[in-house]
C-alpha positions as MATLAB code, in Angstrom:
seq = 'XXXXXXXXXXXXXXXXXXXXXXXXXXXXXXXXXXXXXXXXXXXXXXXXXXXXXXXXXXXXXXXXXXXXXXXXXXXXXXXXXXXXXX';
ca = [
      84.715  -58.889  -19.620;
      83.299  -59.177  -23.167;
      82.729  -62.727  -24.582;
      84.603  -61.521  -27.842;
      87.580  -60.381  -26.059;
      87.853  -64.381  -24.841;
      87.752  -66.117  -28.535;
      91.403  -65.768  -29.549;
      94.056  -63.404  -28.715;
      93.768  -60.010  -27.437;
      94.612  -56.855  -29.219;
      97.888  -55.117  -27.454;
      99.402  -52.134  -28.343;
     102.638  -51.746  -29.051;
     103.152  -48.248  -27.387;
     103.205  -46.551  -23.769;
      99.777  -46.830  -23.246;
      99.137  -49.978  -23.310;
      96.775  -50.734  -19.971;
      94.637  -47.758  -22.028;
      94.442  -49.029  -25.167;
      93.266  -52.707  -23.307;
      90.927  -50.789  -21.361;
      89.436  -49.338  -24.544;
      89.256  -52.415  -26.236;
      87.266  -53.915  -23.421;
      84.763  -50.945  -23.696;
      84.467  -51.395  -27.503;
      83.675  -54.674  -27.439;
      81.310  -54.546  -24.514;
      79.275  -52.123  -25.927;
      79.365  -54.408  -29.548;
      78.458  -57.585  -27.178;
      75.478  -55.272  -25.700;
      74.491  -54.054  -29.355;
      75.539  -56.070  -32.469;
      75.425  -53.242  -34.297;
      76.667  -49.380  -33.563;
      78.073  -46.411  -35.606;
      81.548  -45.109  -34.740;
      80.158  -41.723  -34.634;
      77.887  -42.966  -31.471;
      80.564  -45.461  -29.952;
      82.692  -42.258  -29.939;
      79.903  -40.260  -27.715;
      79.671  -43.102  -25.301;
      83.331  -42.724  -24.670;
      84.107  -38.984  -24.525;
      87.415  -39.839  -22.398;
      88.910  -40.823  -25.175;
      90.098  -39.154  -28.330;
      88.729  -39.850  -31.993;
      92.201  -41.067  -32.978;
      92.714  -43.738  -29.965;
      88.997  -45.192  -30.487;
      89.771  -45.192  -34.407;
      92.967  -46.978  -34.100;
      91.527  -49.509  -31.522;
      88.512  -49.744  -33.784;
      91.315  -50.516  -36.799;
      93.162  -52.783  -34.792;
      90.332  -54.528  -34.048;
      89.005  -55.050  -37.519;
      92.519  -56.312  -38.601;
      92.394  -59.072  -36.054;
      88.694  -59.967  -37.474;
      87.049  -59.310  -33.730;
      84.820  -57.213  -35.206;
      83.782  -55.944  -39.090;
      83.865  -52.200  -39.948;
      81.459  -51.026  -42.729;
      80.840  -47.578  -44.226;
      76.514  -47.167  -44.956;
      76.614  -44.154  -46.845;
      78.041  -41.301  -44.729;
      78.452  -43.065  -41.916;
      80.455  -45.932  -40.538;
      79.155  -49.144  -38.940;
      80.840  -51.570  -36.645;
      79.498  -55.131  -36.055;
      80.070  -58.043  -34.042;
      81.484  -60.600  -35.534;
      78.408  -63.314  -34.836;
      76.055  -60.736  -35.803;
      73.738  -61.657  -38.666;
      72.087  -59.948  -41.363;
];
């Protein structure tokens, strides 16, 4: 399980799919533990189970809760961990 799922509280949803939206939050921030750095438009090709609007809203939630920092570099948008540094 990702080290940045275990340093606070984790991100529920507060709908039917709950186990889903967990299970994608796990994914997101495994692949941000493996990476530091990735662009939604490429986190959303590693995961083409899921829609655009789940892995967006997860994303969202997750930037809310400060477990990881969304940034838009020019056209694109950038997600970082947390500990990463510039």
């Amino acid at each position: 399980m990702s080290s940045l799922l275990e340093s606070g509280s984790v991100v529920h949803a507060q709908q039917r799919g709950s186990f889903h939206i967990d299970l994608l939050t796990v994914t997101i921030l495994d692949h941000l533990d493996e990476q530091s750095v990735i662009s939604l438009d490429t986190l959303m090709s590693l995961m083409p189970q899921y829609t655009w609007n789940q892995v967006f809203h997860c994303v969202d939630q997750l930037t809310r809760c400060k477990k990881i920092v969304l940034r838009r570099h020019r056209f694109e948008y950038m997600l970082f961990s947390p500990h990463f540094v510039a």
